[in-house]
N, C-alpha and C positions, 0 to 999 in steps of 0.2 A: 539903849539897845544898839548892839555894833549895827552898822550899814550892812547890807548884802549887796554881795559882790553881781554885777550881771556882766557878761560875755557876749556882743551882740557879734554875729556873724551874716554881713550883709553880704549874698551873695549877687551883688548889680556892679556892675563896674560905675555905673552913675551913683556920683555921691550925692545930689540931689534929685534923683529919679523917686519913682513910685516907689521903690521897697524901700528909701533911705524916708520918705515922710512917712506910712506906718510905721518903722524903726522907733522914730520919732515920735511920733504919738501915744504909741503902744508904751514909750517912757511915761509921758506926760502921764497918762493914766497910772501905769505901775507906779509913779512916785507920789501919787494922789493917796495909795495904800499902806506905802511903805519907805525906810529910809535904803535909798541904796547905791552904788557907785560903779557906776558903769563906764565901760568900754567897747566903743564899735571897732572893729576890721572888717575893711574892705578885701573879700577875700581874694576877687579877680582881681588886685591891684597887686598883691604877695605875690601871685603865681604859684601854688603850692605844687610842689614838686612829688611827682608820682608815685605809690608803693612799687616797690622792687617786685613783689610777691614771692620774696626771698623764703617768708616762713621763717625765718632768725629766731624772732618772738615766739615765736609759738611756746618751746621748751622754757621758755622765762616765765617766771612767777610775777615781775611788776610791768612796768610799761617801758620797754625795750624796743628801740628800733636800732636799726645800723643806719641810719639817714642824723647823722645827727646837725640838722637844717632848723632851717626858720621854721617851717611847718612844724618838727619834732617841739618845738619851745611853744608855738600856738596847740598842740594836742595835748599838750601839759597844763596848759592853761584853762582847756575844757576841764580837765582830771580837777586842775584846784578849784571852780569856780560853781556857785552853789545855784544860780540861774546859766543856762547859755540858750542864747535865741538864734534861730538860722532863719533869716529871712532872706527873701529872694522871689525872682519871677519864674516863670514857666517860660525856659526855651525848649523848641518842638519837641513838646508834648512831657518835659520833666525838666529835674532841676539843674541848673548850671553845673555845669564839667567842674568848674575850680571848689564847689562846695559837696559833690560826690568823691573828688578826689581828697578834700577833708577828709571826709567820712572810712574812705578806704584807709586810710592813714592813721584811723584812730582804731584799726585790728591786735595792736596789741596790747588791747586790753579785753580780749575775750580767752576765755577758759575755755580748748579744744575737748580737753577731758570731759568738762563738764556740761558742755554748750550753754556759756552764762559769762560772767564778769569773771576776772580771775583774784579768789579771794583775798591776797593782798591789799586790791584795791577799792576793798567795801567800802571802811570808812567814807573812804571818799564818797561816795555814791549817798550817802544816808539821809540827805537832803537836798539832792542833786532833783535839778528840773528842767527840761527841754520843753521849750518854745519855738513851735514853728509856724512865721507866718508867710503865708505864699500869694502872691496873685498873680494874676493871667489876662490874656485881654479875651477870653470867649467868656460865657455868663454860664457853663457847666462847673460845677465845684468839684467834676471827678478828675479833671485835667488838675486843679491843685492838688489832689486827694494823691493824685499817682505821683506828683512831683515830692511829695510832704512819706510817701510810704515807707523811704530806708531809714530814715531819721525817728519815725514812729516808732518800728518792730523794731529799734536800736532799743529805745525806750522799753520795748516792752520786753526783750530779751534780758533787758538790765534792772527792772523793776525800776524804772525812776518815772515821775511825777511828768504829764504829759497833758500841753493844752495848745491845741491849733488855731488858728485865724485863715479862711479862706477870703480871699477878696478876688472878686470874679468883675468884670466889664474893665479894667486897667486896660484899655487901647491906647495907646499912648503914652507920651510923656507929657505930665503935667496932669495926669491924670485925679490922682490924689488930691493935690494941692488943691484945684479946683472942684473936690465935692466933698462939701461941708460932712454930709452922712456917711459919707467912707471914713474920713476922719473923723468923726465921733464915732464909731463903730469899734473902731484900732483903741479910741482910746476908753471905751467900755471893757476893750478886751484886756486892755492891762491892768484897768483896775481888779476884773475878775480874777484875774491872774495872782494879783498881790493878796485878795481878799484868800485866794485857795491857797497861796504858798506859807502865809500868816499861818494859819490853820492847823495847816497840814504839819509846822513844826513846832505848835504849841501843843 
C-alpha cells in the first residue's frame, strides 16, 4: 500500500515548544497505524501573506488566487494532501494570526453559488482529513474548542473527515516534554486517527 501523504501545519513559532512535541507524538502514534510520509511547516516562520479580499476567485471554477506566493503553493498543497493537521496553541483566547490567515487564504476553494466546495475540486476532497490539535495553558477545553472552531465548520462545510485533540494545563514551555500523560495522550490520539482514517477508506 502506497504511504499517505500527511501535511502538518504547526502553528508555534517554537519548533520545539508544546505544539511541536504533540506534532510529534501525534506521529509516533499515526505511524503505529499506518504507512505515511509526512511534512511539518512552520507556519509563523513563512509569514503567510494576507487575503486581498479581492473576490478574484470567486467567479473561478478551481483554486485561483491573484497572490501567486509561497502561501498560494502551501494552499495547494492542503488541496493535494490526503491528512493535513493544524496544530498550535491558544493566543488570547484563539488561534494564531499566521494559521487564521491560512485559513483565509484557502477561500478559493468555496462555491459562492453553492455555499460548499466548488465542484471541480471534489476529487480532491474524497479522502481528505483535518486534524486539529490545540493547547492552551488554562485547564477549560472551551478556550481550545474556540480556537479549533474555523478549521471544524471548514470541515464540516466541506464534508471532510474530522478529529480533534484538546490539551488544556500547557503553561509553559517544556510543558509537554515533561508529562509523560500528555504525551501518551497525543499519541493515543494518533493511533485513533490512523485506526479511523484506515477505515474510513477501506
Amino acid at each position: 500500500m502506497a504511504k499517505t501523504h500527511v501535511l502538518v501545519l504547526n502553528g508555534s513559532w517554537n519548533n520545539n515548544g508544546n505544539s511541536a512535541w504533540l506534532i510529534n507524538k501525534f506521529l509516533e502514534g499515526l505511524k503505529q497505524e499506518m504507512e505515511i510520509e509526512e511534512r511539518i511547516v512552520n507556519v509563523p516562520r513563512m509569514n503567510p501573506a494576507t487575503c486581498y479580499g479581492c473576490l478574484q476567485c470567486r467567479n473561478k471554477d478551481d483554486f485561483y488566487c491573484v497572490q501567486k506566493d509561497e502561501t498560494f503553493e502551501l494552499e495547494k498543497d492542503i488541496l493535494n494532501t490526503e491528512i493535513v493537521v493544524f496544530a498550535f496553541p491558544i493566543y488570547y483566547f484563539n488561534m494564531p494570526g499566521p494559521i487564521k490567515t491560512l485559513l483565509d487564504r484557502f477561500v478559493p476553494s468555496y462555491d459562492w453559488d453553492n455555499n460548499g466546495l466548488k465542484q471541480k475540486l471534489t476529487p480532491m476532497f474524497k479522502h481528505k482529513r483535518f486534524v486539529c490539535i490545540v493547547n492552551c495553558a488554562d485547564v477549560q477545553e472551551s478556550f481550545c474548542e474556540r480556537g479549533a472552531y474555523a478549521i471544524k465548520e471548514t470541515a464540516n462545510l466541506y464534508h471532510i473527515a474530522y478529529n480533534e485533540l484538546y490539551m488544556v494545563g500547557c503553561d509553559g514551555e517544556g510543558i509537554v516534554e515533561k508529562d509523560i500523560k500528555k504525551q501518551e495522550k497525543a499519541i493515543n490520539f494518533g493511533k485513533q486517527v490512523g485506526v479511523e482514517h484506515l477505515q474510513s477508506i477501506n
